[in-house]
DSSP file (Angstrom, degrees, kcal/mol; ACC not computed):
  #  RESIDUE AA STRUCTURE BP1 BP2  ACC     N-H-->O    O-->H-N    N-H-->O    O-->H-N    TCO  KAPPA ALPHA  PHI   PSI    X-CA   Y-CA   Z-CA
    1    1 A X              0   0    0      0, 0.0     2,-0.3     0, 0.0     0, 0.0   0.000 360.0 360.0 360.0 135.1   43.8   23.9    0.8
    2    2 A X        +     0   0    0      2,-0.0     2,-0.3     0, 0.0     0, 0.0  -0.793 360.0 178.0-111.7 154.1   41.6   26.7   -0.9
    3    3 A X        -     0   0    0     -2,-0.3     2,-0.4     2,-0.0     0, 0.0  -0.886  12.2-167.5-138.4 128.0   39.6   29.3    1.8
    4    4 A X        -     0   0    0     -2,-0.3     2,-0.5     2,-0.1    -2,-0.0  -0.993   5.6-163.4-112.8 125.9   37.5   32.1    1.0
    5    5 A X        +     0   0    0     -2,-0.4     2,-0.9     2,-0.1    12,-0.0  -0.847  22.7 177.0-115.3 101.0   36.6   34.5    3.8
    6    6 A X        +     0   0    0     -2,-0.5     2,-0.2     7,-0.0    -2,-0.1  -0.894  13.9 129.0-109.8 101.7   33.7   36.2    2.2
    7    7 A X        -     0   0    0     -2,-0.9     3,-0.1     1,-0.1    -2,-0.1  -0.902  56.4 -77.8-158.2-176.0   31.8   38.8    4.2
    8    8 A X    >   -     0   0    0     -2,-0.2     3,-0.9     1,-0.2     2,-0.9   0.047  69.4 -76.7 -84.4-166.9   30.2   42.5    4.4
    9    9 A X  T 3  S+     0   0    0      1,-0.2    -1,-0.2     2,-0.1     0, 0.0  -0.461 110.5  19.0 -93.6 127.7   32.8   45.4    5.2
   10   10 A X  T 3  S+     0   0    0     -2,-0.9    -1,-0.2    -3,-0.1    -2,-0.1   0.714  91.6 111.3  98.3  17.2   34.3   46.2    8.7
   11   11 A X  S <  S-     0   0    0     -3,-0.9     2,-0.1     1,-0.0    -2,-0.1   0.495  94.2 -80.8-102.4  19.9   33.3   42.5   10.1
   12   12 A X  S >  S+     0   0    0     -5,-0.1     3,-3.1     3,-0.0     4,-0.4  -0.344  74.8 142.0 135.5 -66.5   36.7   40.9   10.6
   13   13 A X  T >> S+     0   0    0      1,-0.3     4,-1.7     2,-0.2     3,-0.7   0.214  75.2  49.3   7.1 -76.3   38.0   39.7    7.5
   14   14 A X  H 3> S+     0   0    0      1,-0.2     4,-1.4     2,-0.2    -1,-0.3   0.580 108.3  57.2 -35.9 -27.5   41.8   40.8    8.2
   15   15 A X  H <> S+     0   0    0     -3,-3.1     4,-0.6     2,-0.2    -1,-0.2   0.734 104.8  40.8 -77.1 -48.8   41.7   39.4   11.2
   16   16 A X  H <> S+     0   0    0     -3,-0.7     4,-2.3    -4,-0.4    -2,-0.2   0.760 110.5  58.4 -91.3 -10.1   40.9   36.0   10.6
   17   17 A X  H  X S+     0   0    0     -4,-1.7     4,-1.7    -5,-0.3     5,-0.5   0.968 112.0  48.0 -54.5 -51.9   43.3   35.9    7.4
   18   18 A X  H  X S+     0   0    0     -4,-1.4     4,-2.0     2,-0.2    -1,-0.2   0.861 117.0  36.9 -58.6 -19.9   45.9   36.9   10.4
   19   19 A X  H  X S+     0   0    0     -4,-0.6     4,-3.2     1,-0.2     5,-0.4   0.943 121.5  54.5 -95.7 -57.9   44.7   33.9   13.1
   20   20 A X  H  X S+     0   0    0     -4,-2.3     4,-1.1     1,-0.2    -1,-0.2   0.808 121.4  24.0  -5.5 -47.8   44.4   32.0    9.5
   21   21 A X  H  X S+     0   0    0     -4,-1.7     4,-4.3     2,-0.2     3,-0.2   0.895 120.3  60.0-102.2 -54.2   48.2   32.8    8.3
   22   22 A X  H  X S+     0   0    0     -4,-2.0     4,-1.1    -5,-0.5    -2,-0.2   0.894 108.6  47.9 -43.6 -57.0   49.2   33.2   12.2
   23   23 A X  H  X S+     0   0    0     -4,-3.2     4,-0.5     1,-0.2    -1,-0.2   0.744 117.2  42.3 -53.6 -44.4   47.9   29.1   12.6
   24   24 A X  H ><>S+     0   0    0     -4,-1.1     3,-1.8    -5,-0.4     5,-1.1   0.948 106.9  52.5 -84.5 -63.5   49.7   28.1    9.7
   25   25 A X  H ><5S+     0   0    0     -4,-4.3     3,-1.2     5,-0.3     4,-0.4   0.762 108.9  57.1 -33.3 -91.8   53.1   29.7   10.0
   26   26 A X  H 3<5S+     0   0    0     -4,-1.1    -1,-0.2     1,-0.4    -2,-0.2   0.402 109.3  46.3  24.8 -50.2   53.2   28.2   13.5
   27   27 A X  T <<5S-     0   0    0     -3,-1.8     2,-1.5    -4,-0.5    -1,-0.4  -0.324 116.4-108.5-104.1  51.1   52.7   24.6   11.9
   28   28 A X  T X 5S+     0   0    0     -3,-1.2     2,-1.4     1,-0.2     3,-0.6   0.339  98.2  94.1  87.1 -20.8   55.2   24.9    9.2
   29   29 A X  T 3 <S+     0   0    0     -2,-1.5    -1,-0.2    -5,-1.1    -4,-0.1  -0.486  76.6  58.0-113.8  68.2   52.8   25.1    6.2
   30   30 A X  T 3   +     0   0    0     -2,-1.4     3,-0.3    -6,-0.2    -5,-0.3   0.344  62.7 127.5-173.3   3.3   52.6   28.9    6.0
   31   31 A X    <   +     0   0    0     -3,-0.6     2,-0.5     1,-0.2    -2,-0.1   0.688  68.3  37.2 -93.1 -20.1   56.3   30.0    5.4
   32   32 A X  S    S-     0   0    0     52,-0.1    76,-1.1     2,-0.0    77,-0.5  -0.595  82.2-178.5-132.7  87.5   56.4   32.4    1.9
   33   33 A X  E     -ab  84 109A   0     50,-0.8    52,-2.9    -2,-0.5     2,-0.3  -0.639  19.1-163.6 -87.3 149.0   53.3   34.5    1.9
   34   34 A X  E     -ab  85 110A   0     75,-2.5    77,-2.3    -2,-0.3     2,-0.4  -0.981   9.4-166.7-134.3 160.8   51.9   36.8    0.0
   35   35 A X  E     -ab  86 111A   0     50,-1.0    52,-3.1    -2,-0.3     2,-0.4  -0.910   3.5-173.2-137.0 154.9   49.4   39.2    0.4
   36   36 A X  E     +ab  87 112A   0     75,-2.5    77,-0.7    -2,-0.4    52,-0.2  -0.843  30.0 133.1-139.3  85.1   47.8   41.0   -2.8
   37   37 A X  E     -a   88   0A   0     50,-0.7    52,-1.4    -2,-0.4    53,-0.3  -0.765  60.1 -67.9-129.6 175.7   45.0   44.4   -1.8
   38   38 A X    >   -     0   0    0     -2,-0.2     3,-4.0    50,-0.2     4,-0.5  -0.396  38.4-111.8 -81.7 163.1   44.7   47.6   -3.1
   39   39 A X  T 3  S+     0   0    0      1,-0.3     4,-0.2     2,-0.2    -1,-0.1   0.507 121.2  64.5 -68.1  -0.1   47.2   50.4   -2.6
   40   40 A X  T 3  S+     0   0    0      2,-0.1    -1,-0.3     1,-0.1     4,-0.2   0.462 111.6  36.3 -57.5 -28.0   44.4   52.1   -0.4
   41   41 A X  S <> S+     0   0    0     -3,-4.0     4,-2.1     2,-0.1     5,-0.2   0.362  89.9 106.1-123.6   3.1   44.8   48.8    2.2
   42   42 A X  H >> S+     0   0    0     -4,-0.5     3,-0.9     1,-0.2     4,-0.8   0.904  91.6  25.9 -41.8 -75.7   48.8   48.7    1.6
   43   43 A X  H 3> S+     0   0    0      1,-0.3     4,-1.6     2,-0.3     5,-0.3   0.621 118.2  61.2 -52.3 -39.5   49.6   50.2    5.0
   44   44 A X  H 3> S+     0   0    0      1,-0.3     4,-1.7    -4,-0.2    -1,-0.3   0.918 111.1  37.5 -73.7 -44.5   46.4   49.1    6.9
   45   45 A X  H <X S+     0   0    0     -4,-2.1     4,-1.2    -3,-0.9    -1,-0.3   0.511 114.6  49.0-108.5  -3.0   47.0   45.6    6.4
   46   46 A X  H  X S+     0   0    0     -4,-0.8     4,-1.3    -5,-0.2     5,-0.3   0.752 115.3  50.2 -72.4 -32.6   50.8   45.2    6.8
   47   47 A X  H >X>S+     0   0    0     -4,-1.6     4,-3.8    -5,-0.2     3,-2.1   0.986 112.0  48.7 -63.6 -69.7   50.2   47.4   10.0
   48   48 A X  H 3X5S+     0   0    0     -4,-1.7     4,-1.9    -5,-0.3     5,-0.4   0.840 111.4  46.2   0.1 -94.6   47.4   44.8   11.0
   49   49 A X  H 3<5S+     0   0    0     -4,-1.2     6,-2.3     1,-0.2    -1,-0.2   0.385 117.5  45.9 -62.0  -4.3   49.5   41.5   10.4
   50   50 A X  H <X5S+     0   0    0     -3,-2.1     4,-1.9    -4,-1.3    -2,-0.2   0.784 120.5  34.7 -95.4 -51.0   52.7   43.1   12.4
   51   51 A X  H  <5S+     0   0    0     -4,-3.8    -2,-0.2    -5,-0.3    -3,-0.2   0.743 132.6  28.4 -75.7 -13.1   50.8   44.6   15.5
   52   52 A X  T  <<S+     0   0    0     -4,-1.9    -1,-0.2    -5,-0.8    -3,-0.2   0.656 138.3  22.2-115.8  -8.6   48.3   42.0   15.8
   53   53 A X  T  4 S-     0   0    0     -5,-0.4    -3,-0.2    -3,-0.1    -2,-0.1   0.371  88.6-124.8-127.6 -19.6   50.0   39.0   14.4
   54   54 A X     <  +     0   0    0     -4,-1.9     2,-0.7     1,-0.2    -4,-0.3   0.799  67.4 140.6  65.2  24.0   53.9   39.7   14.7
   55   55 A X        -     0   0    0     -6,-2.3    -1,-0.2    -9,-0.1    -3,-0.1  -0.930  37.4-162.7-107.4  96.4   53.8   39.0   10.8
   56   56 A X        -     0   0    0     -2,-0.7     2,-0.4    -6,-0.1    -9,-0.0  -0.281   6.2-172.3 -84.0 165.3   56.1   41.4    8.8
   57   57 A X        -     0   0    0     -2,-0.1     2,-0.6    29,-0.0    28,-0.2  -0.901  19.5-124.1-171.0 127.8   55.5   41.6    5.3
   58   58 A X  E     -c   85   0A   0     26,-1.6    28,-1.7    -2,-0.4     2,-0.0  -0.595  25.3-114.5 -76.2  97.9   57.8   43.6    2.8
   59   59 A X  E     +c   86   0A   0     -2,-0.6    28,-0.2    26,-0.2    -1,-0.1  -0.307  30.4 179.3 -13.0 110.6   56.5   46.3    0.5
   60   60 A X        +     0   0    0     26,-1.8    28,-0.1     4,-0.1    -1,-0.1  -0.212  25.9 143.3-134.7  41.1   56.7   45.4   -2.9
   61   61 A X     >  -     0   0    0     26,-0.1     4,-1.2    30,-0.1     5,-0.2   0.349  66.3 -85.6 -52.8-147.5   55.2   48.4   -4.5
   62   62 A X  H  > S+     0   0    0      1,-0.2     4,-2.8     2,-0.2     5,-0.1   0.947 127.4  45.7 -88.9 -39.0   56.5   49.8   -7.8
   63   63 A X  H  4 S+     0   0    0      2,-0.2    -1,-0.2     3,-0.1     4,-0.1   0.403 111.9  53.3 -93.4  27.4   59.2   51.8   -6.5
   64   64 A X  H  > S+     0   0    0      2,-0.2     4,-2.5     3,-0.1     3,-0.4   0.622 110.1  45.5 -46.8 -68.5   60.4   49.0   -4.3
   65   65 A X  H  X S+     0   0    0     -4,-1.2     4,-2.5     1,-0.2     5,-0.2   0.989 110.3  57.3 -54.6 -44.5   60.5   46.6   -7.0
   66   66 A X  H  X S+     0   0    0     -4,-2.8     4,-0.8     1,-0.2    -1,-0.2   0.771 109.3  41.1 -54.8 -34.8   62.2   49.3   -8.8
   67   67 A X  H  4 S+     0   0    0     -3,-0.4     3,-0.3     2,-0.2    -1,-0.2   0.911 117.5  50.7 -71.7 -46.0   65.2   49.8   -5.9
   68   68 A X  H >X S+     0   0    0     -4,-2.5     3,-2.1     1,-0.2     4,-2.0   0.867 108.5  49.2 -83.7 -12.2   65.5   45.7   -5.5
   69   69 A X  H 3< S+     0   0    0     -4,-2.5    -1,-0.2    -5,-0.4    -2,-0.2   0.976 109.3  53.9 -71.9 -35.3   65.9   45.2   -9.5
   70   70 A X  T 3< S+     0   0    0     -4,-0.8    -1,-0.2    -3,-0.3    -2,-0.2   0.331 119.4  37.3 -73.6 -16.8   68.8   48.2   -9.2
   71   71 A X  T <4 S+     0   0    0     -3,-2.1    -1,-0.2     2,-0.1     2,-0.2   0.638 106.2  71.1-134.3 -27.4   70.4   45.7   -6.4
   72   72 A X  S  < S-     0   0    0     -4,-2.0     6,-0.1     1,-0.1     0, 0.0  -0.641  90.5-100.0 -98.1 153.9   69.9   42.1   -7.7
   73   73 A X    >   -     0   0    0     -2,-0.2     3,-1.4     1,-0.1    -1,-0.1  -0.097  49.0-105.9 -68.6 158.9   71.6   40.4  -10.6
   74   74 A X  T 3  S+     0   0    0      1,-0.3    -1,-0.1    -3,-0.1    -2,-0.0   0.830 110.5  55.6 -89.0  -7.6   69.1   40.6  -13.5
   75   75 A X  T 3  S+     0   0    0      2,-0.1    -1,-0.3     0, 0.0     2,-0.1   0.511  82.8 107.4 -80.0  -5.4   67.9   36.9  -13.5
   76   76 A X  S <  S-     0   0    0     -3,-1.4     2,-0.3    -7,-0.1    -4,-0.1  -0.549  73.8-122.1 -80.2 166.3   67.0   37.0  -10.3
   77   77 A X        -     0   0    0      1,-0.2     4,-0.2    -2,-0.1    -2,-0.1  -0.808   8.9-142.0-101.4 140.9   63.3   37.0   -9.4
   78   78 A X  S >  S+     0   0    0     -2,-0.3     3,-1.6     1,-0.2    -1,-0.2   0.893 100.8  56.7 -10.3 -75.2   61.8   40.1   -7.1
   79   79 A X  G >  S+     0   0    0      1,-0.2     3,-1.9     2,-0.1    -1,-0.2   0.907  96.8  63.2 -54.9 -53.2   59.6   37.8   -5.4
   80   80 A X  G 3  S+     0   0    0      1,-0.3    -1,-0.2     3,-0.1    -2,-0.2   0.646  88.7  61.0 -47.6 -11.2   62.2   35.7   -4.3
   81   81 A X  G <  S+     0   0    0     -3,-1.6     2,-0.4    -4,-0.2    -1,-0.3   0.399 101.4  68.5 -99.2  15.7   64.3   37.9   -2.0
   82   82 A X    <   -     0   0    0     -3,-1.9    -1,-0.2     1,-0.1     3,-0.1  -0.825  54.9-175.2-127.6 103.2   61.3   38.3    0.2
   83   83 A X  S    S+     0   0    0     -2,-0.4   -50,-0.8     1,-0.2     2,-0.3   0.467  82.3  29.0 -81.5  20.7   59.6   35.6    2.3
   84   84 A X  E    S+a   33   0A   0    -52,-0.2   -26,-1.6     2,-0.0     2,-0.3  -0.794  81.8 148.5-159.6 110.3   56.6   37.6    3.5
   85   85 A X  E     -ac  34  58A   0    -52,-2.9   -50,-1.0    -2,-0.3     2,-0.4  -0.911  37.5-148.8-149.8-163.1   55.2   40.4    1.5
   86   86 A X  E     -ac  35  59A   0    -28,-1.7   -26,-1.8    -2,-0.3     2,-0.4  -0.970  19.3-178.6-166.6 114.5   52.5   42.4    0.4
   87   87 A X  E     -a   36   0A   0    -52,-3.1   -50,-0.7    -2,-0.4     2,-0.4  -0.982  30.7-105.5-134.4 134.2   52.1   44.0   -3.2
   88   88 A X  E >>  -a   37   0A   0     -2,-0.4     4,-1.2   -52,-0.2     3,-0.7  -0.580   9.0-149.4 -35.6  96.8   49.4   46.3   -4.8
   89   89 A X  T 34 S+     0   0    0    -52,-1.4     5,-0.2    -2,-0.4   -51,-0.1   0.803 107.3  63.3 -33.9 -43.1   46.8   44.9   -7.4
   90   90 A X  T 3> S+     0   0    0    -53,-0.3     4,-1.9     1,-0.2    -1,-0.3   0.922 107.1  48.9 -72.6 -47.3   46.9   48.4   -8.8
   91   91 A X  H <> S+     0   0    0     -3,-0.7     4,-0.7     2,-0.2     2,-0.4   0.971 109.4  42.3 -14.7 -93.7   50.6   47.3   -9.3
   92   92 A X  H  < S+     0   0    0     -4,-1.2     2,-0.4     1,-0.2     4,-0.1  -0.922 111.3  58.2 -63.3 141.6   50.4   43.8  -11.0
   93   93 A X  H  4 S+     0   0    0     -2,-0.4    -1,-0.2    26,-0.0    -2,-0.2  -0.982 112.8  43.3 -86.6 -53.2   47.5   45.2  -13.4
   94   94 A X  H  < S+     0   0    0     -4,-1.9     2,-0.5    -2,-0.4    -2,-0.2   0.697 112.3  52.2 -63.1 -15.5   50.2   48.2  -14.6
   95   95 A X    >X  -     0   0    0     -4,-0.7     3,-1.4     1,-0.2     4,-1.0  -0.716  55.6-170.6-138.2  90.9   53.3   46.2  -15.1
   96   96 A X  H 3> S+     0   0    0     -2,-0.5     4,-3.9     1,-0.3    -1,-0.2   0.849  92.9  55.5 -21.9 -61.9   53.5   42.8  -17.3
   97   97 A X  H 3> S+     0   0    0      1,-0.3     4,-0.6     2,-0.2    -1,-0.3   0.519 108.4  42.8 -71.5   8.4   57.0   42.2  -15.9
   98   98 A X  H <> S+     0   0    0     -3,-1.4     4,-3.6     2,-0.1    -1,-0.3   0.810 113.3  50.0-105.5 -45.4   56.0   42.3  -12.4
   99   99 A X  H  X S+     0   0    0     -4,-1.0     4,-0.5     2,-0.2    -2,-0.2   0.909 115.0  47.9 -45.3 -51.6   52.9   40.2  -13.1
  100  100 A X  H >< S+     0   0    0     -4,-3.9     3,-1.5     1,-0.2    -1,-0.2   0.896 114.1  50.4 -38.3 -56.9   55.7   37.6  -15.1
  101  101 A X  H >< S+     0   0    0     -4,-0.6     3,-0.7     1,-0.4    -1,-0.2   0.741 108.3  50.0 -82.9 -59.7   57.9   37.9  -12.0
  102  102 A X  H >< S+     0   0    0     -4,-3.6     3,-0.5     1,-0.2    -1,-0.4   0.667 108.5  51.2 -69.0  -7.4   55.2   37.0   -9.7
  103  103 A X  T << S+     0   0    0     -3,-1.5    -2,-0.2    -4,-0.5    -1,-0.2   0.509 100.5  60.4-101.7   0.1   54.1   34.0  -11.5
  104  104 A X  T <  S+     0   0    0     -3,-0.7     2,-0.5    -5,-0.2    -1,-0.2   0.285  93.3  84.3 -97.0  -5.2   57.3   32.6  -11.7
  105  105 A X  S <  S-     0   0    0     -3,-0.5     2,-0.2    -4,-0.2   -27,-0.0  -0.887  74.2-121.0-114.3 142.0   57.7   32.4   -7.6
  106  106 A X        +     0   0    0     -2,-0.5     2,-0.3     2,-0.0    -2,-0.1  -0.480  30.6 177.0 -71.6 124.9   56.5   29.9   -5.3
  107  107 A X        -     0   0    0     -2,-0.2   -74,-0.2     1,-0.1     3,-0.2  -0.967  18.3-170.2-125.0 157.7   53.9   31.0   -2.1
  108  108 A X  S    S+     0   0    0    -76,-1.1     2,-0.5    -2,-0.3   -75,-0.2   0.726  85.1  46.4-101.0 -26.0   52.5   28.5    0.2
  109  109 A X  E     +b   33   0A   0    -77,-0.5   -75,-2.5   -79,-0.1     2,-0.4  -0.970  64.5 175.0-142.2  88.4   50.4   31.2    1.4
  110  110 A X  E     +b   34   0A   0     -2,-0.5     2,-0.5    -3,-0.2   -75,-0.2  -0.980   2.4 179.1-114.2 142.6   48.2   33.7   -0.9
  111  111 A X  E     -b   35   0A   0    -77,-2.3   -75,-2.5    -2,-0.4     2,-1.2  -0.959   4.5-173.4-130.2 114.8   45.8   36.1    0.7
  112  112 A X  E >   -b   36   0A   0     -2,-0.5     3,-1.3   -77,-0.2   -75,-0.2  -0.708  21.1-161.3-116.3  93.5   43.9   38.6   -2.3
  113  113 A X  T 3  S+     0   0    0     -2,-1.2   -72,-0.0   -77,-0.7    -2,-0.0  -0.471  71.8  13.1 -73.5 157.9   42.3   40.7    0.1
  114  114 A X  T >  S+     0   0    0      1,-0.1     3,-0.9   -77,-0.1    -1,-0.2   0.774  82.0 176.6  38.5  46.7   39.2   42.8   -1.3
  115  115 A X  G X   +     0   0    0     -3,-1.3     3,-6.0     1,-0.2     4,-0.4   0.644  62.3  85.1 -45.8 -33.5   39.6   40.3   -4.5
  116  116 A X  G >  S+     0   0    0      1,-0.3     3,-1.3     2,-0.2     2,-0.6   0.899  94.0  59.3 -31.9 -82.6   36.3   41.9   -6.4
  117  117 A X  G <  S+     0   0    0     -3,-0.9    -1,-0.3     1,-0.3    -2,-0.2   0.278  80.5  74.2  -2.1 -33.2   39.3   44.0   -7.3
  118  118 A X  G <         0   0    0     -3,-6.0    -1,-0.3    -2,-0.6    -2,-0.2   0.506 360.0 360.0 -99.8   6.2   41.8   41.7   -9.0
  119  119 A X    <         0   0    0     -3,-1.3    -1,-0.2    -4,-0.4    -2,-0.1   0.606 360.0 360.0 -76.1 360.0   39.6   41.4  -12.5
């Protein structure tokens, strides 16, 4: 299933991704999301999907990846030790191997908030 929630700014958007994500976790088909905005909306939208949704979602900025690479064997993937997160565009554009990392993990669930962004 593909969705695009396409509208002007400050109508909702985050909100129905969460009843969106919320709907789906709840029937099974929603269980390793990820959520992809700029490092301006990191905070806003994890905060968002935990108070309004109960949906935690893991930091995966740069020095975050940088702490779990420091703690995991080096074939393991980033993305994989997290079933709910939320990473920076401004991120994956700077760092090939994070980009690699991410393309290499399975989501059932991707949400690219404020997507105009991800070119």
């Amino acid at each position: 299933m593909r969705l695009l929630i396409a509208d002007d700014v400050g109508l909702g958007k985050t909100l129905e991704a969460g009843l969106i994500t919320s709907e789906l976790a709840l029937r099974g088909r929603a269980d390793r999301i990820l959520v992809v905005t700029t490092r301006a909306m990191l905070t806003q939208f994890q905060k968002e999907f935990w108070t309004r949704f109960s949906i935690p979602l893991s930091r995966l900025d740069s020095a975050a990846i940088r702490r779990m690479r420091n703690r995991i064997p080096a074939h393991y993937n980033v993305f994989d030790q997290f079933d709910r997160s939320i990473v920076s565009i401004d991120t994956l554009k700077r760092d090939n191997q994070i980009r690699d990392a991410l393309k290499h993990s399975y989501w059932d669930l991707v949400i690219i908030d404020e997507a105009h962004n991800a070119g």
